[in-house]
MDTraj code that builds the backbone (N, CA, C; nanometers):
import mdtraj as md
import numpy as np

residues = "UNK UNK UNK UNK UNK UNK UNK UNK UNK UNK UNK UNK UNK UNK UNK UNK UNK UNK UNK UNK UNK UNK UNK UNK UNK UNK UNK UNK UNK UNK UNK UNK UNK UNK UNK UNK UNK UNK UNK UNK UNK UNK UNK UNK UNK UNK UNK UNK UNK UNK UNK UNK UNK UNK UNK UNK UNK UNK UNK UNK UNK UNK UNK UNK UNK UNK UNK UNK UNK UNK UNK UNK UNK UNK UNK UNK UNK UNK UNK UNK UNK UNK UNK UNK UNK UNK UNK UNK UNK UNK UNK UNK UNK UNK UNK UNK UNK UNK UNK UNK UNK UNK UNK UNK UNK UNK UNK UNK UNK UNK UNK UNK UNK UNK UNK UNK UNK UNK UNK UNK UNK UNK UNK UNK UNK UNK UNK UNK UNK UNK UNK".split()
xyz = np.array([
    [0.0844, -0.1184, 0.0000],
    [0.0000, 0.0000, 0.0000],
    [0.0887, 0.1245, 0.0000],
    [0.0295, 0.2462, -0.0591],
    [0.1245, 0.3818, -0.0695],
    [0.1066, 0.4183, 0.0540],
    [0.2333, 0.4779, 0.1001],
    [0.1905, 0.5640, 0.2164],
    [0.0865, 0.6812, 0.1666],
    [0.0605, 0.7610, 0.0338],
    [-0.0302, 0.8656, 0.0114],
    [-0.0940, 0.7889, -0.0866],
    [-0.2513, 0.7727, -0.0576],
    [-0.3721, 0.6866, -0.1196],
    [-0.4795, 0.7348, -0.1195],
    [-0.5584, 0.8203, -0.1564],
    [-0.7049, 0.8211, -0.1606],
    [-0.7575, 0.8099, -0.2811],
    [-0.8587, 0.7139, -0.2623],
    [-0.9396, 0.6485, -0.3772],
    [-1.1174, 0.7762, -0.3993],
    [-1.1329, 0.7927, -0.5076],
    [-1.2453, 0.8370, -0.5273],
    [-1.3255, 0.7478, -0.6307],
    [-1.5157, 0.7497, -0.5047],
    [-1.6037, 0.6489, -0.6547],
    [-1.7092, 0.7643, -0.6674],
    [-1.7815, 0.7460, -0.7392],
    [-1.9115, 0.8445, -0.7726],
    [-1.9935, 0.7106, -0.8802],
    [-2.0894, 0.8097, -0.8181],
    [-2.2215, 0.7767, -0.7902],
    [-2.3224, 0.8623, -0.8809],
    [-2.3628, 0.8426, -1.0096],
    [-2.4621, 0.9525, -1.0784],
    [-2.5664, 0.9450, -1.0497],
    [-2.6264, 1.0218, -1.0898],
    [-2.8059, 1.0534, -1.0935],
    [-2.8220, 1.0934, -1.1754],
    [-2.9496, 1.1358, -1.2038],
    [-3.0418, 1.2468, -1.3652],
    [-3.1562, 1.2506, -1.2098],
    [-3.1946, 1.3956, -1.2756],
    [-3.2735, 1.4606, -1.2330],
    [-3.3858, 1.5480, -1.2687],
    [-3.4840, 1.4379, -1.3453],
    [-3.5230, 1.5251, -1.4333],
    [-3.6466, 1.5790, -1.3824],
    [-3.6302, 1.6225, -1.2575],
    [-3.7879, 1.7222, -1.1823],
    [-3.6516, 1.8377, -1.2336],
    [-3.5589, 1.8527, -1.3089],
    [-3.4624, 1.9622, -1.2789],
    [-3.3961, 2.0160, -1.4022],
    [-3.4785, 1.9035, -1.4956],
    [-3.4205, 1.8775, -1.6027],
    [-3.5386, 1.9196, -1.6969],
    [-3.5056, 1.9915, -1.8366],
    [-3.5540, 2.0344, -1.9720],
    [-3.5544, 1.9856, -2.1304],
    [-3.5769, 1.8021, -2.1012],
    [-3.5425, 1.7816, -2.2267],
    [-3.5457, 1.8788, -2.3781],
    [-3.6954, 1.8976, -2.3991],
    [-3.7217, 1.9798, -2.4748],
    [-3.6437, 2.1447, -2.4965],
    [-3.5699, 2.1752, -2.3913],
    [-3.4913, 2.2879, -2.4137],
    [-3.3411, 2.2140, -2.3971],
    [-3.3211, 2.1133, -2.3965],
    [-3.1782, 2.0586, -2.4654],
    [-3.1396, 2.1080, -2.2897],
    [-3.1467, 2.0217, -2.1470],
    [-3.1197, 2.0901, -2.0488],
    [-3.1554, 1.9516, -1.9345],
    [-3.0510, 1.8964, -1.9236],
    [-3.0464, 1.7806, -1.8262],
    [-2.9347, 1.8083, -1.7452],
    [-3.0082, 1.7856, -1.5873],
    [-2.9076, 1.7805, -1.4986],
    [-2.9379, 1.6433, -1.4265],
    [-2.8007, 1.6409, -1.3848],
    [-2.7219, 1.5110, -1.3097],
    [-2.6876, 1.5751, -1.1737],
    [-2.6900, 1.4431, -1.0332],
    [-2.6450, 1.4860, -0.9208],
    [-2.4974, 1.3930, -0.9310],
    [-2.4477, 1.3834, -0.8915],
    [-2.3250, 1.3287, -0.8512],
    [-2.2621, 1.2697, -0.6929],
    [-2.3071, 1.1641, -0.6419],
    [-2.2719, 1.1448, -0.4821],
    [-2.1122, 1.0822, -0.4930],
    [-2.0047, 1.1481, -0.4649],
    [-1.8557, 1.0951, -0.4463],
    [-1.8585, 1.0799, -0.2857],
    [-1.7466, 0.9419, -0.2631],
    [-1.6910, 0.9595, -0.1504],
    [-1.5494, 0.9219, -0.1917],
    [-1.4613, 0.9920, -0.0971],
    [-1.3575, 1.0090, -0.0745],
    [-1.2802, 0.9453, 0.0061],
    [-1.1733, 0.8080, 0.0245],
    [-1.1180, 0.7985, 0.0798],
    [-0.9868, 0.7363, 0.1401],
    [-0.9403, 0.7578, 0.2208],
    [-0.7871, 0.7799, 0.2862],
    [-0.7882, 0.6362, 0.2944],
    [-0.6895, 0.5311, 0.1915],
    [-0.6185, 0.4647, 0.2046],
    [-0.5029, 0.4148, 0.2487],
    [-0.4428, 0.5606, 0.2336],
    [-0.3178, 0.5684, 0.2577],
    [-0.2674, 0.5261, 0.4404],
    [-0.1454, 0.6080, 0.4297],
    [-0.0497, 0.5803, 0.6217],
    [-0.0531, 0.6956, 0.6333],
    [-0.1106, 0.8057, 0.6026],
    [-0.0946, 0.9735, 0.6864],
    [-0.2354, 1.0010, 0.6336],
    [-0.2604, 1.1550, 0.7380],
    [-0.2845, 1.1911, 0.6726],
    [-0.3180, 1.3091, 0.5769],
    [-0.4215, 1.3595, 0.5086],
    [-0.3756, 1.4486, 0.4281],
    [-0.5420, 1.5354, 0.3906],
    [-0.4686, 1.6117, 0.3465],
    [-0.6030, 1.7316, 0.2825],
    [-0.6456, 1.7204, 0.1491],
    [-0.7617, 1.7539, 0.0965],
    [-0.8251, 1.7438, -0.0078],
    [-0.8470, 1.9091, -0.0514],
    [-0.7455, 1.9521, -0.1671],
    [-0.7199, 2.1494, -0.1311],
    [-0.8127, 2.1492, -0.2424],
    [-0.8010, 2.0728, -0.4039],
    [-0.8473, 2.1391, -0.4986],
    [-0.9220, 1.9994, -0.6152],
    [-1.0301, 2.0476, -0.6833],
    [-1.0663, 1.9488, -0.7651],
    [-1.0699, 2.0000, -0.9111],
    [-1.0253, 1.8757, -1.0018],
    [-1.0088, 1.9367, -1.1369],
    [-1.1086, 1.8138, -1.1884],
    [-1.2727, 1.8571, -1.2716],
    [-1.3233, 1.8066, -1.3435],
    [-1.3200, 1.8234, -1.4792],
    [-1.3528, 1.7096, -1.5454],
    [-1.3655, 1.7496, -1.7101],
    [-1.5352, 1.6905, -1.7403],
    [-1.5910, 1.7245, -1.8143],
    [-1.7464, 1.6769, -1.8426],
    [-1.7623, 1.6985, -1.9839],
    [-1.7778, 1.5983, -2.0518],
    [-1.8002, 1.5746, -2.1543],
    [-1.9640, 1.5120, -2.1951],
    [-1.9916, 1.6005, -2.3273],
    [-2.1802, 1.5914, -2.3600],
    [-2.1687, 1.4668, -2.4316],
    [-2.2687, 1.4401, -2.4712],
    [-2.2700, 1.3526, -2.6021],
    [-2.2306, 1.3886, -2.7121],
    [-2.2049, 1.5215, -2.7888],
    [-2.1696, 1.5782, -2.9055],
    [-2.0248, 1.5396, -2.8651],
    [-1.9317, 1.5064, -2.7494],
    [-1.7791, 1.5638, -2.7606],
    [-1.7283, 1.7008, -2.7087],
    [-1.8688, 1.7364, -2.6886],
    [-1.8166, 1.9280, -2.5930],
    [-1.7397, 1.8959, -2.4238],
    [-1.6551, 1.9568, -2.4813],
    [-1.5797, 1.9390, -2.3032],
    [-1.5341, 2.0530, -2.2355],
    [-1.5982, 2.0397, -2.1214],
    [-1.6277, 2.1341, -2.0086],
    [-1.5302, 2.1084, -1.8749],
    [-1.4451, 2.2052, -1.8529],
    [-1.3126, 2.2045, -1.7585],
    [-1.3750, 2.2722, -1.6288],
    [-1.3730, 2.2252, -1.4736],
    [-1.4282, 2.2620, -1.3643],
    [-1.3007, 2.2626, -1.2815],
    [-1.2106, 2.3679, -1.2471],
    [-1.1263, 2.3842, -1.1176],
    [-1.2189, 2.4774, -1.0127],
    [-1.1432, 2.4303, -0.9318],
    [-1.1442, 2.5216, -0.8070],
    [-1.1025, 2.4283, -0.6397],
    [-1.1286, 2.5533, -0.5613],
    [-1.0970, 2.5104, -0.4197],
    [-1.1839, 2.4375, -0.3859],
    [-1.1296, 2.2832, -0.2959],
    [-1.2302, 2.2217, -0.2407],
    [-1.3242, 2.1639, -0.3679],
    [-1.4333, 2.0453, -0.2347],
    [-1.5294, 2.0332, -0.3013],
    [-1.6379, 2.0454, -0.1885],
    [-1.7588, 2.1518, -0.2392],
    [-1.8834, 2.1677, -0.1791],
    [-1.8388, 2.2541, -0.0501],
    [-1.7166, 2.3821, -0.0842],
    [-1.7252, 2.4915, 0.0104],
    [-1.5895, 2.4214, 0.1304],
    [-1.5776, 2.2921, 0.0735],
    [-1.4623, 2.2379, 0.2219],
    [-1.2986, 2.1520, 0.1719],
    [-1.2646, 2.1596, 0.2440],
    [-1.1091, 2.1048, 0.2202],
    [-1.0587, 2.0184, 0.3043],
    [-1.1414, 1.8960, 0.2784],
    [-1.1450, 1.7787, 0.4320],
    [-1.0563, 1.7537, 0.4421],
    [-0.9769, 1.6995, 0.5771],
    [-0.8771, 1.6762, 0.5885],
    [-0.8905, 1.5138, 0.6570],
    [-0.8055, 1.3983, 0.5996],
    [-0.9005, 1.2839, 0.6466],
    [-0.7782, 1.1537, 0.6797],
    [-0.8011, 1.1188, 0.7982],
    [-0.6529, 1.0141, 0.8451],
    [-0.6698, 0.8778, 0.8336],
    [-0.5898, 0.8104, 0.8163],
    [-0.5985, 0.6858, 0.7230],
    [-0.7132, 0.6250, 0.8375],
    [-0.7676, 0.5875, 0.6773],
    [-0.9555, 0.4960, 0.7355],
    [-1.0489, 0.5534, 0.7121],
    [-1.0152, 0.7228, 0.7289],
    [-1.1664, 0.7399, 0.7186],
    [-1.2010, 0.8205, 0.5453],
    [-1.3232, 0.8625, 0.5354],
    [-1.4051, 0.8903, 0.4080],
    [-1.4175, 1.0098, 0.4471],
    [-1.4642, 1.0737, 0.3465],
    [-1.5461, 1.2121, 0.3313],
    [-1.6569, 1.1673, 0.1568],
    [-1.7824, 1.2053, 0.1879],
    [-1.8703, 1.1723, 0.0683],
    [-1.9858, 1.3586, 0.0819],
    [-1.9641, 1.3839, -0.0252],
    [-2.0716, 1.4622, -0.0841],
    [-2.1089, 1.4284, -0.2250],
    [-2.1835, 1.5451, -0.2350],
    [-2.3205, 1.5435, -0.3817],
    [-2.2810, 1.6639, -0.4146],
    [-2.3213, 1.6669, -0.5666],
    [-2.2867, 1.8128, -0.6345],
    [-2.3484, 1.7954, -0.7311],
    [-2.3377, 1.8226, -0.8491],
    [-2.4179, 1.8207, -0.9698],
    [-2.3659, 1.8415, -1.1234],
    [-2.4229, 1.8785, -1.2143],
    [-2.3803, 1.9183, -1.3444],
    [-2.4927, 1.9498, -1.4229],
    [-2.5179, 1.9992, -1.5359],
    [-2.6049, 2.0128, -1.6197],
    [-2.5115, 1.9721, -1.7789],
    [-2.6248, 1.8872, -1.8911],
    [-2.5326, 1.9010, -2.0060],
    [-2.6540, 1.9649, -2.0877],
    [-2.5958, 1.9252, -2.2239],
    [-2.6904, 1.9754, -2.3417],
    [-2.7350, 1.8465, -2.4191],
    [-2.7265, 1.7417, -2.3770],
    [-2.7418, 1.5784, -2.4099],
    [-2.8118, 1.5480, -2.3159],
    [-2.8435, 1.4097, -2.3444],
    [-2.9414, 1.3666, -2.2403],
    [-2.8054, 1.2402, -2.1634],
    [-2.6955, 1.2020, -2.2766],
    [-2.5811, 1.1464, -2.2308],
    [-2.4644, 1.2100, -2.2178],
    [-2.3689, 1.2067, -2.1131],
    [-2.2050, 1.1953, -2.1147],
    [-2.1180, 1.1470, -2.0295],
    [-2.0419, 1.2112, -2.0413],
    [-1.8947, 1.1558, -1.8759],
    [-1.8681, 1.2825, -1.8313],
    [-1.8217, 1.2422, -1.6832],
    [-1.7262, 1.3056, -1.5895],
    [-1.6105, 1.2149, -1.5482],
    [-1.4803, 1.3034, -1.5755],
    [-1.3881, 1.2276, -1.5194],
    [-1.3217, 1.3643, -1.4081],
    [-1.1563, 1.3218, -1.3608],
    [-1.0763, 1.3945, -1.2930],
    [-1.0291, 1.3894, -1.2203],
    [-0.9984, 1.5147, -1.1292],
    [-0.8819, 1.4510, -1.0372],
    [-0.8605, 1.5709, -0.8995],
    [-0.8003, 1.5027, -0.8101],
    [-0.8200, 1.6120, -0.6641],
    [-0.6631, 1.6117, -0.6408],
    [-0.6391, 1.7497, -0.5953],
    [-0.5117, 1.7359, -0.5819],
    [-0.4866, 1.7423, -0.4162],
    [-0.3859, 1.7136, -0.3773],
    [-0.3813, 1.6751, -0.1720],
    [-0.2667, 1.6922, -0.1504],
    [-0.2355, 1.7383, -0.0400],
    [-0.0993, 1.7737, 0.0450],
    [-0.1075, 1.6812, 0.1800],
    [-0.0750, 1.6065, 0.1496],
    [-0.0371, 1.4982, 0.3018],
    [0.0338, 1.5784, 0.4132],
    [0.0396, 1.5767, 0.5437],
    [0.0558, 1.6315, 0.6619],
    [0.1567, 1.6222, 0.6908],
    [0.2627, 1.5290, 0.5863],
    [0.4218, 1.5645, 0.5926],
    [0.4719, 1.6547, 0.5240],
    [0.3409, 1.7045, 0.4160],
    [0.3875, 1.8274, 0.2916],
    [0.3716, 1.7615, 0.1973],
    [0.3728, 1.6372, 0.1830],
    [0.4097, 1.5581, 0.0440],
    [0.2846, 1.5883, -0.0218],
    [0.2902, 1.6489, -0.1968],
    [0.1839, 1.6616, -0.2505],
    [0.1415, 1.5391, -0.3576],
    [0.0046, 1.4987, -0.3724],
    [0.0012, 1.4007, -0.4281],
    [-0.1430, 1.4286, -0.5197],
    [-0.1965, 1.3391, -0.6651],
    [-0.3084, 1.3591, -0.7334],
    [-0.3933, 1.2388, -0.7139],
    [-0.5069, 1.2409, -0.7097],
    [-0.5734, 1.1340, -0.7058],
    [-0.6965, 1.1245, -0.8139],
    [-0.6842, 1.0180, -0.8998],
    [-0.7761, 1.0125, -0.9954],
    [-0.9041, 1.0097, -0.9651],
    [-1.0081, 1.0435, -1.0326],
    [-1.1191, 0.9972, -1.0220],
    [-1.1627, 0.9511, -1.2070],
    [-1.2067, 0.8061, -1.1626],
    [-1.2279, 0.7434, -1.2523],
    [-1.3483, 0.7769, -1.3339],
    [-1.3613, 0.7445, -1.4749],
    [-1.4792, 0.8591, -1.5492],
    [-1.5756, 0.7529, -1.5041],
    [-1.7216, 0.8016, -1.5280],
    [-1.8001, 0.7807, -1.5251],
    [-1.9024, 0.8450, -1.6413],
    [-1.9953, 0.7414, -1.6192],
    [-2.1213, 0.7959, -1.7588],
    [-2.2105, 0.8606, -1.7070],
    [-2.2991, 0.9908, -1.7109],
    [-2.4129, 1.0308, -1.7282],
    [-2.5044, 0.9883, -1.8378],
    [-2.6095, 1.0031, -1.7852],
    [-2.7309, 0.9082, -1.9213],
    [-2.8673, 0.9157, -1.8446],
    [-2.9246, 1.0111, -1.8937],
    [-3.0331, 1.0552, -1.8519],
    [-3.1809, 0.8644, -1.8904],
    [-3.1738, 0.8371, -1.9867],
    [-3.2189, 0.6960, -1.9951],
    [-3.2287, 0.6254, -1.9127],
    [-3.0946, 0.5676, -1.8319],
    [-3.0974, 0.4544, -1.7223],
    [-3.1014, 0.5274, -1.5929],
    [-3.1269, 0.6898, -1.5977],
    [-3.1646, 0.7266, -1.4539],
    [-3.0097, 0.7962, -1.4299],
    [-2.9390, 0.8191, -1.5144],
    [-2.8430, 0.8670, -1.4515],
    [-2.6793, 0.7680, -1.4283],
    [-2.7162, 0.6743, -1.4046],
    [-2.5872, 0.6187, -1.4007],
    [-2.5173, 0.5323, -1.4985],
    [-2.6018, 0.5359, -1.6002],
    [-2.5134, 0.4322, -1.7378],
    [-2.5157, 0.2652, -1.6907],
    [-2.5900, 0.2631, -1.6073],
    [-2.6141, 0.1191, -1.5792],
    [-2.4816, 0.0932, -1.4586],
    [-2.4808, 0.2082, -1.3990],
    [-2.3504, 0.1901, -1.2996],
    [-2.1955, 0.2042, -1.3184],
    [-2.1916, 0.1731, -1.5064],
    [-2.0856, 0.1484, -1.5470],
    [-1.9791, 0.2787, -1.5160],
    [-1.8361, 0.1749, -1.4789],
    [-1.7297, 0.3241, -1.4897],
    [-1.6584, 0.3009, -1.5922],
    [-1.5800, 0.4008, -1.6604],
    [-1.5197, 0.3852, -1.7836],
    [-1.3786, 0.3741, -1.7350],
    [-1.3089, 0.3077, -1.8470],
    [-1.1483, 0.2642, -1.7774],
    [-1.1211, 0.3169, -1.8988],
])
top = md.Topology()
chain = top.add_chain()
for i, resn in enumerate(residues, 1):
    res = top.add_residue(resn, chain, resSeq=i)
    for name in ("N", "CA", "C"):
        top.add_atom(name, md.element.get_by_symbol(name[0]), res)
traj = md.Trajectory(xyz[None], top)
């Protein structure tokens, strides 16, 4: 095992009390949890998404944190929130990645594996994650 490890899964939704087929306007919730595999531990400072429609349009999301916080989490435990997206398809993906500073300083990236949006099966593409 790495001493610096955190694994991220997500979880889609469609939401369509929220959603506009007819005006080309579907949103998705997104439930991720987050967590500390690793032997220290470490902070969660920044997240970099990419979201891709069904046409191939791709949509770049940085910033601080996710959902206002910058958990800080010691080997074992999780952190899980919800967030969202809107596309112009009724299908696509989210993939990306969180970047973390472990509590020795050591900075490290952690993938998050893509996933499908798909307004059809409810949101999650039949669960499937993309490799």
């Amino acid at each position: 095992m790495s001493k610096y490890q955190f694994t991220a899964e997500a979880q889609p939704h469609y939401l369509p009390d929220q959603s506009s087929p007819e005006q080309a306007v579907y949103s998705f919730a997104y439930q991720v949890t987050v967590h500390n595999r690793g032997d220290v531990p470490a902070q969660l400072i920044s997240r970099h998404w990419i979201i891709t429609d069904g046409h191939g349009h791709t949509e770049e999301v940085k910033g601080l944190g996710v959902v206002g916080q910058q958990p800080l989490l010691r080997p074992g435990e999780s952190f899980q929130y919800t967030s969202g997206c809107r596309l112009h398809t009724p299908t696509g993906s989210m993939r990306g990645s969180y970047f973390c500073v472990a509590e020795d300083g050591t900075r490290f990236e952690v993938e998050i594996p893509a996933f499908i949006l798909d307004a059809d099966t409810g949101g999650n593409g039949g669960a499937r994650v993309l490799h």
